[in-house]
N, C-alpha and C positions, 0 to 999 in steps of 0.2 A: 207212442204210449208214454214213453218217459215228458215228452214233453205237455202230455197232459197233466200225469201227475205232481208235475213241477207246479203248471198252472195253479191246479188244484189248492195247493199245498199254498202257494203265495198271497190268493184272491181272500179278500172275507165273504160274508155272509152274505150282507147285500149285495155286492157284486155277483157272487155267484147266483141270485136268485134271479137278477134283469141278465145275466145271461142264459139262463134258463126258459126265464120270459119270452125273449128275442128270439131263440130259436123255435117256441111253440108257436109266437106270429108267424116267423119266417114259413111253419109249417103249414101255416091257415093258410098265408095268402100265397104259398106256392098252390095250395088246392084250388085260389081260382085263379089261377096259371093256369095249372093242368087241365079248367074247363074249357077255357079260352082256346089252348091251345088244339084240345081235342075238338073244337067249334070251328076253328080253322083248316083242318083234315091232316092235321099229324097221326103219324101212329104214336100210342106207348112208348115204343121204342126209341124215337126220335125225341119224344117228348125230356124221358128219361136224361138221352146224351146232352140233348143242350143243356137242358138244366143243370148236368155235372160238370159240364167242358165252359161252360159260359160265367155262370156261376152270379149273375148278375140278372135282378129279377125287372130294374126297369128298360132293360135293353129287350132281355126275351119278350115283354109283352107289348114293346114297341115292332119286333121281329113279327111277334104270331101277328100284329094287327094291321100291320100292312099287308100279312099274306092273307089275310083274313079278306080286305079289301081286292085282292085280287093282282098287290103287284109283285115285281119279280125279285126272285128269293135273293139274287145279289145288293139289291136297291132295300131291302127290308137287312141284312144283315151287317149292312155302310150307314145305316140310319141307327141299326142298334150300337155300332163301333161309336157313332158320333154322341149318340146319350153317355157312353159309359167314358168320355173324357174326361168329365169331373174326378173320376177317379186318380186322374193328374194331382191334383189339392191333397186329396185323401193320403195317396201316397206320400207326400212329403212331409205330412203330420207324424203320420206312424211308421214308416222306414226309420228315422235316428234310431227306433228301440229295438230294432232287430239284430238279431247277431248273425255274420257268416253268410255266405252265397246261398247254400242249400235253405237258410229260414228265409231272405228275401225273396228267392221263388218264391216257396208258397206261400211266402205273405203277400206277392203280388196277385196271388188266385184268389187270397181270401179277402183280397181287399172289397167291401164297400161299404153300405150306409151306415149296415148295423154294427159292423167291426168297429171303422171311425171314429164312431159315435161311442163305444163302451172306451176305448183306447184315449181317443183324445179328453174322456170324464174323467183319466187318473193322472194327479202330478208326477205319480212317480214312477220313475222308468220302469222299474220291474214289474210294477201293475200292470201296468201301462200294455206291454209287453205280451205279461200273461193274460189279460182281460182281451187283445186283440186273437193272441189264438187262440184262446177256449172257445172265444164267439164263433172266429172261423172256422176253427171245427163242426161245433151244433149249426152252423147255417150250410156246410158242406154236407150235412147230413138230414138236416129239414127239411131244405129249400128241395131235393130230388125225388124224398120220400112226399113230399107235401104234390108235386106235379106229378108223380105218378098216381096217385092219389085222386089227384082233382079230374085226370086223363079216366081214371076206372069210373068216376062217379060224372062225366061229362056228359050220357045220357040222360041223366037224371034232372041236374041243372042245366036248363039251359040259358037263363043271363046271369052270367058272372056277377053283373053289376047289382044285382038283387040281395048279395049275401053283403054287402053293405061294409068291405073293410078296406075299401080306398082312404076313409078317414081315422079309422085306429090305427093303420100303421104310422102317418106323419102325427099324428098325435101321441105313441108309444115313443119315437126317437126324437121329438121336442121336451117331453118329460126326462128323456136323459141329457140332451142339449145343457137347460136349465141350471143344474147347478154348477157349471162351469163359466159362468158368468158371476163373476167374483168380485171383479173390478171397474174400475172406469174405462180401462181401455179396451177392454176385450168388451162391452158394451156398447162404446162405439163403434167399433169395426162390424159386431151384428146390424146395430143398425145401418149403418155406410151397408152391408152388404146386400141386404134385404133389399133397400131401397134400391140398389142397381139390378138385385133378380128380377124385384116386383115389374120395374121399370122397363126394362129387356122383356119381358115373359110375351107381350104382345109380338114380337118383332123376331125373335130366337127361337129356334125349334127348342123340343123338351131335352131337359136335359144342360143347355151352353147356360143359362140363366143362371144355375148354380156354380158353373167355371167365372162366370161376370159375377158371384158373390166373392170373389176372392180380391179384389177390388178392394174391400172395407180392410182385409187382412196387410192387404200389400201399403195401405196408408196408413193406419195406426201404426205398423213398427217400422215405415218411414220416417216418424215421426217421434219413434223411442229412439229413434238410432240418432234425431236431430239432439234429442235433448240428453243424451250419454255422453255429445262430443265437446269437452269441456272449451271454453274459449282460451284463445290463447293471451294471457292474463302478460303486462308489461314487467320487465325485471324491478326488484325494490332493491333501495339502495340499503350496501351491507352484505346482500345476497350475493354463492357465488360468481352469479351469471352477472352479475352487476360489475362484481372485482373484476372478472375476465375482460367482459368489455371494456373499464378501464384502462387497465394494463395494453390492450391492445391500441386503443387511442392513445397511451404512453409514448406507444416504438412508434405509431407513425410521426407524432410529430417532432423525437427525437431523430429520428431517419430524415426529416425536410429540414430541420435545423443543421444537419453535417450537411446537406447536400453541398455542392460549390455555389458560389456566390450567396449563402448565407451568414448569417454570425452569431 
């Protein structure tokens, strides 16, 4: 509670309304979760726990759809582990802004697309911060109401794919994407990324493409970190690295001039 109202208190206006936004998606397209899932013979109840324990919507609907398909529940729940390793990248965007053991759990619960995505649109830590758990809070609380939801109203629809919002969600978090693209270099690294997803997407199950977009990241600030490292420039004379040396070419050859047999 208190850490909401901290939130609250930090975020402005706009922010608070795309996380507002985020979690009324989150609630639409858990409802067709909850169809999906009720199509592939969950109960309610089942429906319910994954979606709070899981907490990740392209994992669950890679789960229901393999069981959907008829394979087995170990093999569907090693497939949804392997989509949700992107979360790898995520994490390490919005962990620096966390304080404390007890907020890194659950900001490891709350990690994914849409948290990310509000978190990494702020420069500034405290935003940053609060914009990651207010989001995770309304998707912790959308994403389960929206599958129980979709689980009640699963007779009713029967293809998911007819209510048509496989493309307003990656449309919703591109528009938040967007203005974080400031520069040149964080423009390259989108593109370097894209280009290794797009490229991969044939060849990678759902899901690694996005781990192989990390690729554009790991080379652009390869490549700040080339150009921060100043060269190492030769002494000028006067300076006192210049005297030092000197003086030390002094004693040696005052040292080989006493040796014996000099003069």
């Amino acid at each position: 509670m208190i850490v909401m109202r901290s939130a609250w208190r930090t975020l402005d206006t706009a922010t608070l309304r795309a996380v507002v936004v985020m979690s009324l998606s989150v609630l639409v397209i858990g409802t067709s979760y909850g169809v999906a899932a009720h199509g592939a013979g969950l109960a309610l109840w089942q429906i319910v726990v994954i979606a709070t324990v899981v907490l990740a919507g392209s994992s669950e609907f890679v789960f229901v759809g393999i069981l959907a398909a008829g394979g087995a529940p170990i093999l569907a729940a090693l497939a949804g582990l392997l989509v949700n390793t992107r979360n790898f990248g995520y994490g390490l965007a919005v962990g620096k802004h966390l304080r404390g053991t007890p907020e890194i759990v659950l900001g490891a619960h709350l990690i994914n697309d849409e948290t990310a995505a509000l978190a990494t649109a702020e420069s500034d830590p405290r935003r940053a911060r609060a914009a990651f758990l207010l989001c995770g809070l309304g998707v912790l609380v959308s994403w389960p109401v929206g599958a129980a939801l979709g689980a009640t109203l699963g007779g009713v629809v029967a293809d998911p794919a007819s209510l048509g919002l496989d493309a307003a969600f990656p449309a919703l978090l591109a528009a938040l994407a967007i203005p974080a693209l400031r520069d040149g270099a964080t423009w390259a690294a989108v593109t370097i990324g894209a280009a290794v997803a797009v490229a991969s997407t044939p060849f990678l199950p759902a899901g690694l493409p996005i781990m192989g977009a990390l690729v554009g990241f790991a080379a652009v600030e390869s490549l700040r970190r080339l150009r921060r490292t100043p060269p190492s420039a030769p002494a000028l004379p006067g300076t006192r690295t210049d005297t030092v040396n000197e003086t030390a070419s002094s004693r040696e050859a005052l040292q080989h001039n006493s040796a014996p047999g000099c003069r």
